[in-house]
N, C-alpha and C positions, 0 to 999 in steps of 0.2 A: 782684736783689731778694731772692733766696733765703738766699744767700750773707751778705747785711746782715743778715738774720733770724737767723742758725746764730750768727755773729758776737757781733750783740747776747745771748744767751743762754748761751756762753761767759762772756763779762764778767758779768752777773744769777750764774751760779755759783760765780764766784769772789770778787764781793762778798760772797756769802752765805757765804764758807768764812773770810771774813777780820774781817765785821761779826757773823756773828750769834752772840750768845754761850749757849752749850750748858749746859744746867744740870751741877751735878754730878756726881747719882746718874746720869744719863745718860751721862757720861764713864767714871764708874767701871765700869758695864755695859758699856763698850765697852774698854773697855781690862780687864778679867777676863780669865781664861782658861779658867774653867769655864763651859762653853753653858748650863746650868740654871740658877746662880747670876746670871747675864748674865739672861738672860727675867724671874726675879722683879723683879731689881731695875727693870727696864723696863715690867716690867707697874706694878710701884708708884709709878714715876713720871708713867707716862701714863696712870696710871685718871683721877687730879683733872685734869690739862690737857683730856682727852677731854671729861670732863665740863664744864667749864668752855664747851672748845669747840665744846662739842653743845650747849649753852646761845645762844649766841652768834650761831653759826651757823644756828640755826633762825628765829631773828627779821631775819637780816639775807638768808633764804634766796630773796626774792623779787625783790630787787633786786641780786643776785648777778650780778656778770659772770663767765662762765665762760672766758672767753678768757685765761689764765694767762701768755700774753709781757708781754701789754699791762698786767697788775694789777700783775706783778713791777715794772716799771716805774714803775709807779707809787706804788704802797706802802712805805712806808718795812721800814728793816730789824727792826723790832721787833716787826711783824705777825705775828699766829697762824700766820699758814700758813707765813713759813718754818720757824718752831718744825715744824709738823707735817710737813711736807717733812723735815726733819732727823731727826724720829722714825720714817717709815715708812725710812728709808736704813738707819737701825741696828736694825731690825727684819731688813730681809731679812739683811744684813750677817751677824746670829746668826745667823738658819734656816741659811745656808748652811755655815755653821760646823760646824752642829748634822750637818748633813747628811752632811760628810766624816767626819766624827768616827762615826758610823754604819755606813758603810761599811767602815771602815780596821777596827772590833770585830770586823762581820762575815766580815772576812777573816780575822781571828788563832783566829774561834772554828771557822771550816771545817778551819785548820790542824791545831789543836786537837783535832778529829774525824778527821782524817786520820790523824795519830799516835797515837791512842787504836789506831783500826783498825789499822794496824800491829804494835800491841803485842799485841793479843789475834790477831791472825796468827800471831804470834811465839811467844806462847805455847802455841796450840791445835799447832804444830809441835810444839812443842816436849815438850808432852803424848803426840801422837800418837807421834812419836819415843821415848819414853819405853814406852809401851805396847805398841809395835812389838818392842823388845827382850825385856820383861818378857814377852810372850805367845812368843817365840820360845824364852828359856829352859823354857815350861810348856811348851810343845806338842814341846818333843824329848823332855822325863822322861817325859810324858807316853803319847808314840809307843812309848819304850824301853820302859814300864810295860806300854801293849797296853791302854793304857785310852782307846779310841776316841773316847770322847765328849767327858773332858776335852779330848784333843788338838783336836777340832774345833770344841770352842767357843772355845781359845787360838786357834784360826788364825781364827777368822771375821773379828775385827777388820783383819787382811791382807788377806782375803780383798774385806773392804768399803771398805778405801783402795785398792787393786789395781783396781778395778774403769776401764775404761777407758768409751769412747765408744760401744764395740757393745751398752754396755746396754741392756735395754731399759725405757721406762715404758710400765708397763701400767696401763691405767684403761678399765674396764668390758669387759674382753675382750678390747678394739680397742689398737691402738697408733696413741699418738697424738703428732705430731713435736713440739708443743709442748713436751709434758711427757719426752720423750725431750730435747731442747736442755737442761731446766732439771736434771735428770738427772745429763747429762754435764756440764754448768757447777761443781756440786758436786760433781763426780769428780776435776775440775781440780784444785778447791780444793783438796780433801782431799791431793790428789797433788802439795804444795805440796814444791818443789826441796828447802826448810830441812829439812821431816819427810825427806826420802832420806837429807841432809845428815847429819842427827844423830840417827838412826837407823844409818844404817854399813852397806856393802853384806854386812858379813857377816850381818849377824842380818839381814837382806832375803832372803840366799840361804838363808840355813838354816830360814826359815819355805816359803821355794818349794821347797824339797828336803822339808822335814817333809809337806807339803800333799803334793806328790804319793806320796810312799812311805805316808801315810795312804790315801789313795784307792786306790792300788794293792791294800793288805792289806784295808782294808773291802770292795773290793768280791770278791777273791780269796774273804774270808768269806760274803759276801752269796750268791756264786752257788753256795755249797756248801750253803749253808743252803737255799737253794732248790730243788737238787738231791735234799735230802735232806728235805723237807721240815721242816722244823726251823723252828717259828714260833716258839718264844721267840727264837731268834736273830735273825730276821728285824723282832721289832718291837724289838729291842734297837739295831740296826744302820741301821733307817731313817732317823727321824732324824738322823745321824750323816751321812749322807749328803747330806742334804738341807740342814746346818749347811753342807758342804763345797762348796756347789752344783753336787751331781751327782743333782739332782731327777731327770733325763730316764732315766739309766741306771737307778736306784732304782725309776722307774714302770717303766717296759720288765722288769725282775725281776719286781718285784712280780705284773704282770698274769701272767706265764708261772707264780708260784708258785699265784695263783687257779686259773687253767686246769689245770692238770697232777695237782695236788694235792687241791682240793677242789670246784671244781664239775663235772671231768669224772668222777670218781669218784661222786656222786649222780646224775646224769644218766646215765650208764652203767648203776648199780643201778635207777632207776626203768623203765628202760628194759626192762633184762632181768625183772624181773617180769611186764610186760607180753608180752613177746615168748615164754617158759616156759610150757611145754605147748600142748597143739595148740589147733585154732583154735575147738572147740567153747569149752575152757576160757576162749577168752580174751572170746570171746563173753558171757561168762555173768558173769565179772570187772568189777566194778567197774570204771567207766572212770576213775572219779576222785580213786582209789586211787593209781597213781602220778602223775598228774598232783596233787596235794597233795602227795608226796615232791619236787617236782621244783621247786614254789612254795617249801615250807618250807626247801629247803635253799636256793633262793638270798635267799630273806628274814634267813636266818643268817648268809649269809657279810655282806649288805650291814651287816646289823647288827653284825656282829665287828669287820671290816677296813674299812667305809668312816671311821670316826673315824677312824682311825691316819692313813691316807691323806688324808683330806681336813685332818689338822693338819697334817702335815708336808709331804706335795706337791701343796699345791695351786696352789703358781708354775707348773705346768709341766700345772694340770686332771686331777690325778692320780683327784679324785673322779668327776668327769663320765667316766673311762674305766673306771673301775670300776667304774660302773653301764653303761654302754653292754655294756661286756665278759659281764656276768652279765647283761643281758637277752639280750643275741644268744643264749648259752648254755638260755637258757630257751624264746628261740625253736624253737632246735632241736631240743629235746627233747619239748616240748608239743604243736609245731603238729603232728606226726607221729600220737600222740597222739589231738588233736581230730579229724583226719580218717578214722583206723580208727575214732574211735567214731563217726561222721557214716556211716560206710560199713555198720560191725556194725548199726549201731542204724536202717539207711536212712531217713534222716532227711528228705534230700530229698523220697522217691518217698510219704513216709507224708505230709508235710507236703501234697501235691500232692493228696495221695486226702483228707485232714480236707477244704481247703477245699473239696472237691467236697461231700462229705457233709456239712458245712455249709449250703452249697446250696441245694440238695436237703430239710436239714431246714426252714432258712427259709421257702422256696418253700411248705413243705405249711401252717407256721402263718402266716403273713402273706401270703404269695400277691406277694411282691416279691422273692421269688428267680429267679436265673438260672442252673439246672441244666443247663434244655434244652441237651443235646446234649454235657454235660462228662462226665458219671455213661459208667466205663467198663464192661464186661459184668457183671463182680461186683457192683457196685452197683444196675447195674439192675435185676440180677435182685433185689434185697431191696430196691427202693426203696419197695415198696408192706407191706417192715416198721417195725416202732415205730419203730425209730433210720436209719431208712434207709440200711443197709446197714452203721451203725458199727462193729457187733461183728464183722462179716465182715470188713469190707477192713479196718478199723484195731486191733480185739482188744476185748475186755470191758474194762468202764470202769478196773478193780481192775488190770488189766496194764496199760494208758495212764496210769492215774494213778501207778502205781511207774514204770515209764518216763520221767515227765516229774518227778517227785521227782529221779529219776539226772539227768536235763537238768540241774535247778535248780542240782541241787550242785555240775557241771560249770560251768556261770557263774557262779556266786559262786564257786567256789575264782580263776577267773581273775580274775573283777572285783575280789575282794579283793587280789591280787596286784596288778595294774595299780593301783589305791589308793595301795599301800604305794610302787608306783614312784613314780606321783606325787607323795606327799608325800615321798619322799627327794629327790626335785628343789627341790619349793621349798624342801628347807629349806639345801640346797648352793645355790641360787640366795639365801637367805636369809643365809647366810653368807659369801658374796662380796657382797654389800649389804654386810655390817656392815665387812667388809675396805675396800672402798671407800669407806666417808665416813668410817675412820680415816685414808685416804689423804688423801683432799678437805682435813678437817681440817689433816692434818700441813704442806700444799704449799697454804694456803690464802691466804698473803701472795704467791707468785708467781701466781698464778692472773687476777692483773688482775680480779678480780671478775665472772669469766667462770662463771657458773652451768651446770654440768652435770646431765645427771639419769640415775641409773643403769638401762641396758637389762639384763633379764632372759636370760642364754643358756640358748637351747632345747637342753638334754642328750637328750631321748630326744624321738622325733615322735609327738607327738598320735596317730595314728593308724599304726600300725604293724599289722605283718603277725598278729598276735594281737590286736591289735583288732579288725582284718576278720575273724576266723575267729571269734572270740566273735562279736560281733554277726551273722555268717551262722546260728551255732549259734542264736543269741536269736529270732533269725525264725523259724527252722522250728520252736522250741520254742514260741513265740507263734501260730501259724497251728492246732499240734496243740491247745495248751489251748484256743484259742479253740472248735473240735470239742468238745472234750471237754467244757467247759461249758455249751452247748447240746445235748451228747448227757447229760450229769445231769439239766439241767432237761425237758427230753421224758421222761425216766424218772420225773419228777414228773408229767408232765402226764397221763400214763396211767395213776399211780398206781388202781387200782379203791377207788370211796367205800366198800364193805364192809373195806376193810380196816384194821381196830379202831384205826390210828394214823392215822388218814387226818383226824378229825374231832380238834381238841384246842380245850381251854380257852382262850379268848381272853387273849392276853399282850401288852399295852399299857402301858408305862409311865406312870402317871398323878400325879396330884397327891397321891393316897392317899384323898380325901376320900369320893368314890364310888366307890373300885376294889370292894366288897362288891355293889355294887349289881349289877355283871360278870360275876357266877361263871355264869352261867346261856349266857351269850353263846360264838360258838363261831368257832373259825379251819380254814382247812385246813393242810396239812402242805407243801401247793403254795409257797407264799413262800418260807417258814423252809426247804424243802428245798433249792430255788432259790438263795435267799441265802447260803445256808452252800456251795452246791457255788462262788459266784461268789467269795463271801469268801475260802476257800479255796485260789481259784486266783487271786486277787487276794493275798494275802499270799506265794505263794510265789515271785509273780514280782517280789515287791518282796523277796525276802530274796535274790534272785541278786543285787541291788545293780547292777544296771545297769541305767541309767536307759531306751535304749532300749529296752529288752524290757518295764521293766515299763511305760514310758508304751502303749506295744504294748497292753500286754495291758489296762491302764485305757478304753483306747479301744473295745478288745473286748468286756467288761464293758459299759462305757455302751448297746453295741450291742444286746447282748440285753436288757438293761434295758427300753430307748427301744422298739426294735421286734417282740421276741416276748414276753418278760414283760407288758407292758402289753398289748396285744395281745390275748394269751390272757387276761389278769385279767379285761380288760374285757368280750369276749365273752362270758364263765363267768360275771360280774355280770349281763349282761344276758339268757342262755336260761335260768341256773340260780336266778337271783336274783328280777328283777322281774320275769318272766312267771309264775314259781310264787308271787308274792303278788299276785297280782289279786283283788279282791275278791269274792265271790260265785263267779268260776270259778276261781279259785285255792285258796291257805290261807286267805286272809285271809276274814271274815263278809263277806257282799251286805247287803244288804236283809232277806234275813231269816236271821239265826243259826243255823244249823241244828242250830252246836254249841254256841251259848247259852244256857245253862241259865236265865237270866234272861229272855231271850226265851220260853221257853216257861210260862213260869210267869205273864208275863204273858199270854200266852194261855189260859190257865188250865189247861192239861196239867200233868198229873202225874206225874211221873217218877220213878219205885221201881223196884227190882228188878235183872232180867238187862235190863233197857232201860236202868237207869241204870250199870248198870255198865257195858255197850256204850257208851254213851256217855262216860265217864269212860276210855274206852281209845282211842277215837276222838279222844277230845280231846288226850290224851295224844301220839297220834301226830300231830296237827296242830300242837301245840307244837314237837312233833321237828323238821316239815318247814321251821315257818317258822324255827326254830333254824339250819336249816342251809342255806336258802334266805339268809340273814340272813349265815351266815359266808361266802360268797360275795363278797358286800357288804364283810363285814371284811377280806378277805386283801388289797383294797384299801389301806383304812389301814394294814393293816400292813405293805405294803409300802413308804407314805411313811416310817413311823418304823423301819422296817429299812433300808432306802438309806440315813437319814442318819445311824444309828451305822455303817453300814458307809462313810459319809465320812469322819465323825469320827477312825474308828480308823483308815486308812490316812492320812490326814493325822498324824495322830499319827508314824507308823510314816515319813513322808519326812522329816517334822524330825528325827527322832532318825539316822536312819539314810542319810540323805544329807548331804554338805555343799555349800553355796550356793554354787550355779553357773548359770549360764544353762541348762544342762540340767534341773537339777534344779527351776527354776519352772517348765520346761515343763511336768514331769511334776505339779507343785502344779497346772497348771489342766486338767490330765488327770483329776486326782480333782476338785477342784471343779465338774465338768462335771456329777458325782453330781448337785449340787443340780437340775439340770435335768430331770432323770430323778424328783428325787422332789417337783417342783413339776407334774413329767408324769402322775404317779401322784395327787397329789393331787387335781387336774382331773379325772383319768377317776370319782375316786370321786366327787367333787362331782358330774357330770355321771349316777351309776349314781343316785345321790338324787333327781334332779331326773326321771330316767324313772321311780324309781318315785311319785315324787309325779303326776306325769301320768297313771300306769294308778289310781293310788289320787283323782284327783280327780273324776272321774264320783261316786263316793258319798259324796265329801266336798261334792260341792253336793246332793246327794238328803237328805244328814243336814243340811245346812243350813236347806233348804226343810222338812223333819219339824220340825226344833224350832223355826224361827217360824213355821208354819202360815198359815194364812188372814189376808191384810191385813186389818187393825184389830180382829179375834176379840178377846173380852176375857177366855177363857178356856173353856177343853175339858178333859173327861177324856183322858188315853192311855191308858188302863186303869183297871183294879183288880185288886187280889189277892183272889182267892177267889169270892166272893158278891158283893165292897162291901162292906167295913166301913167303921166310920163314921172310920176312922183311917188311910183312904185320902186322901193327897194330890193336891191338883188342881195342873196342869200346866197352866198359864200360855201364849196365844203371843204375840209381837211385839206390844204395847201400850203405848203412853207419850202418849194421850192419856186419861189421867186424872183424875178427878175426887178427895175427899177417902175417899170409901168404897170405891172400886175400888184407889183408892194400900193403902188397909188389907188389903183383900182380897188386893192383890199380895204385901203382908208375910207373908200365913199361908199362902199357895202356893207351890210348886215355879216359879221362873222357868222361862223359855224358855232363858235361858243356863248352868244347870246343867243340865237336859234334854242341850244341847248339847253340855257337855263330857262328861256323860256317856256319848254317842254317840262323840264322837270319841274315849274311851279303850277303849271296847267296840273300836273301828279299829286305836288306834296302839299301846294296852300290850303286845299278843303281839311287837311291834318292838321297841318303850323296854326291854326284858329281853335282846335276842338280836344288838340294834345296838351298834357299837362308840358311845364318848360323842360326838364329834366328827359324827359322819354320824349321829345321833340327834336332836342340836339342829340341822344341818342341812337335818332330813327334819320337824322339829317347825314349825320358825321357816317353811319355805315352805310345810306346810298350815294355818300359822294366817294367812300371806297371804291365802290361796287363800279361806280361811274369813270373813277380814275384808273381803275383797272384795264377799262375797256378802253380809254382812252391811252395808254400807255402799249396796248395790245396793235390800234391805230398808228403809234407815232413809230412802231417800227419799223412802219410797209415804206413811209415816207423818206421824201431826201430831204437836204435842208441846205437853203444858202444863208449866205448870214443875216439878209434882211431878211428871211423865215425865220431863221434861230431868234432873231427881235420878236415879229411877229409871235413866237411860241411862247416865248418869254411876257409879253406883253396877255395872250390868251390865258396863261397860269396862272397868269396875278388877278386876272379878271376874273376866273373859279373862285381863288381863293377870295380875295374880296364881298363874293358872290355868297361865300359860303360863311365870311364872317357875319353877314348884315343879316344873314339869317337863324345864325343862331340868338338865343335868348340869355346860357350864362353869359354870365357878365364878367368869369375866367377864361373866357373866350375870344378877350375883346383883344388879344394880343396873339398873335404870330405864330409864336412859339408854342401855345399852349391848340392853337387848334391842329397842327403840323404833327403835335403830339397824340392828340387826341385823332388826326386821320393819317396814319403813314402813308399810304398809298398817293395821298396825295401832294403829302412832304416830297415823295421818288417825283411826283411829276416837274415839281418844283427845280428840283438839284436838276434832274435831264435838263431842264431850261437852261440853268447857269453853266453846265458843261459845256452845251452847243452854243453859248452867248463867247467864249472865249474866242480874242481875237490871234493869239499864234497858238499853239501845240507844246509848245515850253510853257506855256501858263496852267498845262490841266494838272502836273503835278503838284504845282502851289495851293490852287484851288479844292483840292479834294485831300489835302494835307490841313487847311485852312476850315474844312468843313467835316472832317475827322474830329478835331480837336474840339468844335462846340457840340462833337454828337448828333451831328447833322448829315450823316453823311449813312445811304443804305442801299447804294448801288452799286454790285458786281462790277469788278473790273471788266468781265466778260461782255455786260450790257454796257458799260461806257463806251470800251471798244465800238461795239455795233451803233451805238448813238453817233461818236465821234466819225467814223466810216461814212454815216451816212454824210456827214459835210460834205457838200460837191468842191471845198477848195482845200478838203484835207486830204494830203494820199493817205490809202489804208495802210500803204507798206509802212510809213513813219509811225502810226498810230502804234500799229502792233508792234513796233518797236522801241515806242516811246512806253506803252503798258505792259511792260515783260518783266511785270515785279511781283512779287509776291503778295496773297489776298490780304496778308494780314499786317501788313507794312504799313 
């Protein structure tokens, strides 16, 4: 059956090869010889049949037999489909045309390419050969001549086709086989048979004879010049060398002309300085005298002779051995050096006896030392003097402070050196970067897209043996200042108050606006002496430049700050400050003025004479006392605004003088640490205000109680002058239920609330002249607390009619007024900010505008209204009872109108 099928389908194609007639343009496409010319003409024959047949065929698509033996058979020869059978046959028939024809270009055009590369083969020999000869004729005139340079720049290009397989590629230091293969691959080339060919083995030989008889005579010159030291010769001849690649011998010279010739010659001289005359003399000698000869001359040679060397052999690390070479050199010479002066200067055993008397001084002012049992005989015995024992076991301040001067200079001259070492490294590390990514560059097509990234070679180690002997020096130089600056500030603390510097003018940098109002006000010499000995030693150990010592010495600093400066401020604020202003038993007036002249006058005494002037000298010296009672108080503040320009400035002083490193933020939060110390300082003084507003409020509620006197009094004499004249003022007390003739009568009397500020400046002016500005509105804003308390304790006993409720209102604004004109910021000149700064008497404020309402529908707008700016801090509870007391309000409405919830 199979076989009948295969059969029949056979015959179906042959009919079709002998019946069905092929249009023209179909023919002629197929019989072309051009493949492109062939497709248009087929595309334009079978656009219209397509279309035709896609007409045709989509109407007749449903009733479509797809079984193609049985249709052939059936349909005659003049049916679409063998037409399209015939078109898809000379369709592939072209592609595959198209296809050889494709193949057989791309063979001739590789050909094509292959001969190309041949010919520029051919040529680049043929150049090379060329150039080979031409450099063999320069570099023998050249040799003959005795002009080295020319000759070695004629032989380089030998020298760089010459070059075999033991080359090496160097990339980042490391050798790496990759680039050593790709290397040697272009060594091959270059070393192409045709370039020997036609080039000629004679000019081959006579450039390998010129090469060596060059190398011979440069270096025959080279080690004379060395010998002799002769540096113009020697930078004439380097190079030279280094064209010819004899980099290795060139460095091996070179380092033996450094050593021989110039750095063991300064290092010899510094030496013997040092070592000349006997050992009292050397004792006495500057330590850092040759140690700076010994720095400056290897920072000259690096600067002379590292350029030359690092242009010319740095194939072979010539720079990295000429720094290594001259530090070893400076090791040897210095660290000798540091440890006679560690030894002259015993540095050790002095470092070992400060932190004792350190101690020991701790121990006596904060009572958190631990001497017990360190303090050796000699300290013992003068433990129980001012410096416990500093000037005995360690020397007077003036010989520790030139002592630690001589330290400073000693580690900055090293630090500075180690600097300059490291920035020669990175910048030889800097410049083998720049070498390398012209390498990366040049070898960037065989690289296979393999991304490298250049490692940094460590030339000299971080910590070497002159780092440890510096920073041992920076410790014991750290340990002694630290002494010494707690042995300055004990010489302050015992300072005696008689002596005529001991009291100065108050110096506060201020706004300008009320600095006049200060002259009276007074400092001690305790801070400013303090401050300048820490400053002091705080700038010197940031001028050694080395970040340990001075984060050291920042951290020591903070110490005396935190725990003896504050310390002592604060104790001396509290025996010498607020216990000598108590009122009545102190400076300050009690109850009855003794030294108030106004007081007596209203009592009706008279005061003339040697009485009055006894009294005017009394007063005099009570002024003095609270003056200096008062500076106590100040040395406080000014030790907040002396810490923070002494941050300011050493912050200053690490940007400029350091470069950014992880050591170097260390040391940035070593000084920001100050801030801590004068957020500590400003606490204790806040806190020295707050005690004395506690010993000053016993007769700040006595003066409260005097000038509102007796619940609901409608008015009292406090006196008269004289006799009673008729132009004696009546004095008012606490009344604000009012009628329309007593509101009058309040208008041509003396309130209860002038009475009262007039009391309290009788209290607070001897302060408001002698207080710094800051602790003045500190010490103002918690007595008018203290005051509006009491009064607020007063307005509840009270009733209130509406011209009271004015009255009230009019008395609150007169406090508050009261209490603006008497502060000094000048963020206080607004409303808001003092209301802020005293809540108690913001509450007296709102009570005024509560009871000022004229119906009872108005309080819930009002306290809605005064919610919303944050103004509002009055219980429902106590409005209630404020509102009650209106004599035209009934209480039933109130408590019915406030039956809301607190937090509404």
């Amino acid at each position: 059956m199979t076989s009948e099928i295969a059969s029949h389908n056979r015959n179906n194609v042959s009919f079709l090869q002998d019946r069905v007639s092929i249009p023209k343009e179909m023919t002629d496409a197929l019989e072309s010889d051009d493949p492109v010319q062939a497709l248009k003409l087929l595309a334009q024959a079978s656009k219209q049949q397509a279309i035709e047949l896609g007409n045709n065929l989509q109407t007749k698509l449903d009733s479509f037999d797809y079984q193609l033996p049985s249709i052939l058979t059936q349909i005659s020869v003049d049916h679409p489909i063998h037409t399209a059978v015939a078109c898809s046959d000379s369709i592939y028939n072209s592609l595959s045309r198209i296809a050889s024809g494709g193949s057989q270009a791309s063979r001739e055009i590789r050909s094509l390419e292959d001969s190309k590369r041949q010919v520029e083969q051919h040529m680049e020999a043929v150049s090379m050969a060329l150039e080979l000869r031409k450099c063999s004729d320069v570099a023998s005139r050249a040799l003959q001549a005795e002009s080295w340079l020319a000759a070695a720049e004629a032989i380089r290009p030998w020298l760089e086709w010459n070059k075999t397989g033991s080359s090496r590629g160097k990339t980042n230091g490391t050798e790496h086989d990759e680039t050593a293969n790709e290397t040697n691959q272009q060594h091959e080339q270059l070393q192409d048979p045709r370039t020997r060919e036609y080039a000629g083995d004679y000019a081959l030989q006579q450039l390998q004879v010129t090469h060596e008889q060059l190398a011979t005579q440069v270096l025959q010159l080279y080690k004379a010049a060395v010998e002799q030291g002769d540096l113009k010769m020697i930078g004439q001849l380097t190079p030279v060398l280094s064209l010819i690649q004899l980099d290795e011998q060139a460095l091996s010279l070179y380092l033996q002309f450094l050593t021989s010739n110039v750095l063991e010659p300064a290092m010899q001289q510094a030496v013997a300085a040092v070592e000349g005359g006997d050992m009292k003399q050397q004792q006495q000698q500057a330590p850092y005298a040759p140690m700076a000869r010994v720095y400056n001359a290897s920072v000259n040679t690096l600067r002379h002779h590292l350029p030359l060397v690092s242009h010319c052999l740095h194939k072979v690390d010539g720079d990295a051995a000429v720094v290594r070479l001259v530090h070893s050199q400076v090791e040897q010479a210095v660290l000798p050096l540091l440890r006679a002066y560690q030894a002259n200067r015993q540095l050790k055993t002095t470092s070992l006896k400060a932190t004792k008397v350190y101690a020991a001084l701790e121990e006596r002012y904060t009572g958190r030392g631990s001497s017990g049992g360190l303090l050796d005989d000699a300290t013992a015995a003068n433990e129980n003097a001012d410096d416990c024992g500093f000037s005995v076991v360690i020397g007077t301040l003036s010989d520790v402070d030139a002592a630690m001067e001589e330290a400073a200079i000693c580690i900055q001259h090293s630090e500075s050196y180690l600097r300059f070492l490291h920035h020669t490294c990175h910048e030889i590390n800097k410049a083998r970067h720049l070498r390398w990514e012209r390498e990366q560059q040049a070898t960037r097509w065989t690289a296979n897209d393999k991304k490298e990234e250049y490692l940094a070679t460590e030339i000299v180690s971080p910590m070497t043996q002159l780092h440890q002997t510096v920073a041992e020096v920076g410790g014991q130089y750290a340990a002694i200042e630290h002494c010494l600056l707690l042995a300055s500030m004990q010489r302050a603390f015992v300072q005696p108050e008689t002596d005529p510097r001991y009291y100065q003018p108050l110096s506060l940098l201020t706004d300008g606006t009320n600095a006049s109002i200060h002259n009276e006000a007074l400092q001690t010499a305790l801070v400013d002496t303090c401050l300048y000995a820490l400053r002091h030693g705080m700038q010197r150990a940031l001028a050694t430049g080395h970040t340990g010592t001075a984060s050291a010495m920042t951290n020591f600093c903070v110490d005396c700050l935190n725990d003896i400066l504050l310390e002592v401020l604060s104790h001396r604020a509290e025996e010498m400050g607020v216990n000598l202003l108590k009122p009545g038993e102190g400076l300050l007036v009690g109850s009855a003025g003794i030294f108030n002249a106004s007081n007596l006058i209203r009592q009706g005494t008279t005061v003339a004479g040697a009485q009055q002037k006894d009294l005017l000298v009394r007063k005099q010296q009570q002024q003095e006392g609270i003056a200096r009672a008062c500076a106590t108080l100040n040395d406080l503040e000014v030790a907040v605004q002396r810490t923070e320009q002494l941050e300011s400035i050493l912050m200053t002083t690490v940007d400029k003088g350091f470069s950014s490193d992880q050591h170097t933020e260390q040391l940035r939060m070593c000084v920001r640490s100050l801030q801590t110390v004068s957020d500590g300082f400003k606490v204790a003084a806040d806190a020295s205000i707050e005690s004395l507003e506690s010993v000053l409020k016993s007769r700040i509620r006595s003066i409260v109680g005097e000038a509102v006197g007796a619940e609901g009094g409608v008015g009292t004499f406090m006196g008269s002058m004289g006799a009673g004249k008729a132009t004696d003022r009546i004095t008012a007390r606490m009344n604000y239920n009012l009628d329309d003739d007593m509101y009058n009568l309040m208008q041509l009397s003396e309130g209860y609330m002038v009475h009262l500020c007039s009391l309290l400046d009788e209290l607070l002016m001897p302060l408001r002249s002698y207080l710094a500005p800051r602790l003045w509105d500190n010490l103002l804003l918690t007595v008018l607390a203290t005051v509006s308390k009491r009064l607020e304790t007063s307005l509840r006993k009270c009733d209130f009619s509406s011209l009271g409720a004015l009255a009230l209102d009019t008395d609150m604004r007169d406090l508050l007024s009261y209490t603006k004109d008497k502060l000094y910021g000048p963020e206080y000149q607004s409303t808001t900010a003092v209301t802020k700064g005293c809540p108690s008497l913001s509450r007296l404020l709102q009570i005024a505008k509560l009871l000022n309402v004229d119906d009872l529908d108005d309080v819930l707008d009002l306290i809605s209204s005064l919610k919303r700016k944050n103004n509002w801090d009055v219980k429902l509870e106590d409005a209630k009872a404020f509102l009650s007391a209106r004599v035209e309000f009934d209480a039933a409405k109130v408590n019915e109108l406030l039956r809301i919830p607190e937090d509404s």
